[in-house]
C-alpha positions as a printed NumPy array, in Angstrom:
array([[172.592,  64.897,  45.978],
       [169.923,  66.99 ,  44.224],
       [170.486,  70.554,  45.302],
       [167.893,  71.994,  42.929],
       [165.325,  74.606,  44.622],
       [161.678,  73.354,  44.398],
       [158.506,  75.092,  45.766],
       [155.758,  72.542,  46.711],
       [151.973,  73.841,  46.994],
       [148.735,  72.64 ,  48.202],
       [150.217,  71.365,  51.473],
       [147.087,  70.476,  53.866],
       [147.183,  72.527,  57.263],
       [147.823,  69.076,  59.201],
       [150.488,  68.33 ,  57.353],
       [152.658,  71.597,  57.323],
       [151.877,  71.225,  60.496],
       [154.016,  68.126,  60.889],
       [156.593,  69.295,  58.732],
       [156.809,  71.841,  61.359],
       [157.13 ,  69.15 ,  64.029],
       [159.425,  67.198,  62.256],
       [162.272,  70.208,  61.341],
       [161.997,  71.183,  65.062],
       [162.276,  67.483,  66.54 ],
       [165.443,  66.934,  63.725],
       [167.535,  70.042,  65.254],
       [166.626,  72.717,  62.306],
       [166.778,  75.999,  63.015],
       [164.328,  79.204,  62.833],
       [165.648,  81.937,  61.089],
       [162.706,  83.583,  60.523],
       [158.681,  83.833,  61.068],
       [155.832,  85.831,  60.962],
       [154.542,  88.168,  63.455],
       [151.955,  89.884,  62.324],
       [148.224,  90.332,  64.001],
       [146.533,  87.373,  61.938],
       [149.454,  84.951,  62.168],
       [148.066,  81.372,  61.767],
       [144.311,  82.947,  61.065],
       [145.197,  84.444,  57.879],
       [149.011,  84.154,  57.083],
       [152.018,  82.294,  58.242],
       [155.411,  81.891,  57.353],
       [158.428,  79.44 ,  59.069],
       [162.292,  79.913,  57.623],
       [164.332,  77.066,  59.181],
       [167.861,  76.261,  58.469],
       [170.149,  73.217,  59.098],
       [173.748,  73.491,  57.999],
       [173.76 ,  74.785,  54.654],
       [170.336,  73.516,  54.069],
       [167.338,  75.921,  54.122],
       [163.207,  75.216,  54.149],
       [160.811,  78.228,  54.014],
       [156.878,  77.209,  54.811],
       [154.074,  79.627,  53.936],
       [150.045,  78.964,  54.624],
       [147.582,  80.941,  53.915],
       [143.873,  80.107,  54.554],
       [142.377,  80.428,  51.068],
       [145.697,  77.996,  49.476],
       [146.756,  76.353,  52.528],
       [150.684,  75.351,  52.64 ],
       [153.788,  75.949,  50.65 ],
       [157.257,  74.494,  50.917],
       [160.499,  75.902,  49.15 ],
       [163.246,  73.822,  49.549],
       [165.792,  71.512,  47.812],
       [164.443,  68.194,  46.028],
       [166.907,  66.097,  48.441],
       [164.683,  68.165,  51.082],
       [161.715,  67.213,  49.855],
       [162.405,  63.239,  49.372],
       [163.17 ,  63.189,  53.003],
       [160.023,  64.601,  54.193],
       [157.876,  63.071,  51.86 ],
       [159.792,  59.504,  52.712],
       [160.054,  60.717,  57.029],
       [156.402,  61.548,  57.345],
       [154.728,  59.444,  54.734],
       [153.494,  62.375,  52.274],
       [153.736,  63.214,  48.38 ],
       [154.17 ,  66.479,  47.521],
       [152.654,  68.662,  44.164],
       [155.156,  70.942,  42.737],
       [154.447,  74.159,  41.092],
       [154.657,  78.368,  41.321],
       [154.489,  79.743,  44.873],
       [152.284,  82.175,  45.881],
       [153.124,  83.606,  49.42 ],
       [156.791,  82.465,  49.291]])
């Protein structure tokens, strides 16, 4: 069990929108989100958490999706919903 913190970037709209799907479909739950006037236009942001386990999501128009989560995390989605991932600094999360 890898329970090392990685932020992913570059996510494509569609598919932080899945990821979306998927954590609400597999029980997680929302801590958090974003309220603000240009939610989903400009900015959004998702905190979801499953026992001890944790996945913030942020999107912004001009750099589309980021995911901050553990590696273990990561593997699952990228293994559940058929995607590969690029890792690297965050910039909205």
């Amino acid at each position: 069990m890898n329970l090392e913190v990685k932020t992913t970037i570059h996510i494509s709209t569609s598919d932080w929108n899945r990821i979306i799907t998927y954590l609400k479909q597999t029980n997680w739950r929302l801590k958090k989100q974003y309220w603000g006037f240009d939610k989903g236009i400009d900015y959004d942001y998702y905190h979801y958490t499953k026992q001890k386990q944790e996945v913030k999501l942020a999107w912004c128009n001009w750099f589309e999706g980021e995911m901050q989560t553990t590696e273990d995390i990561i593997l699952l989605l990228a293994n559940e919903l058929q995607l590969s991932f690029t890792y690297g600094a965050p910039e909205h999360l």
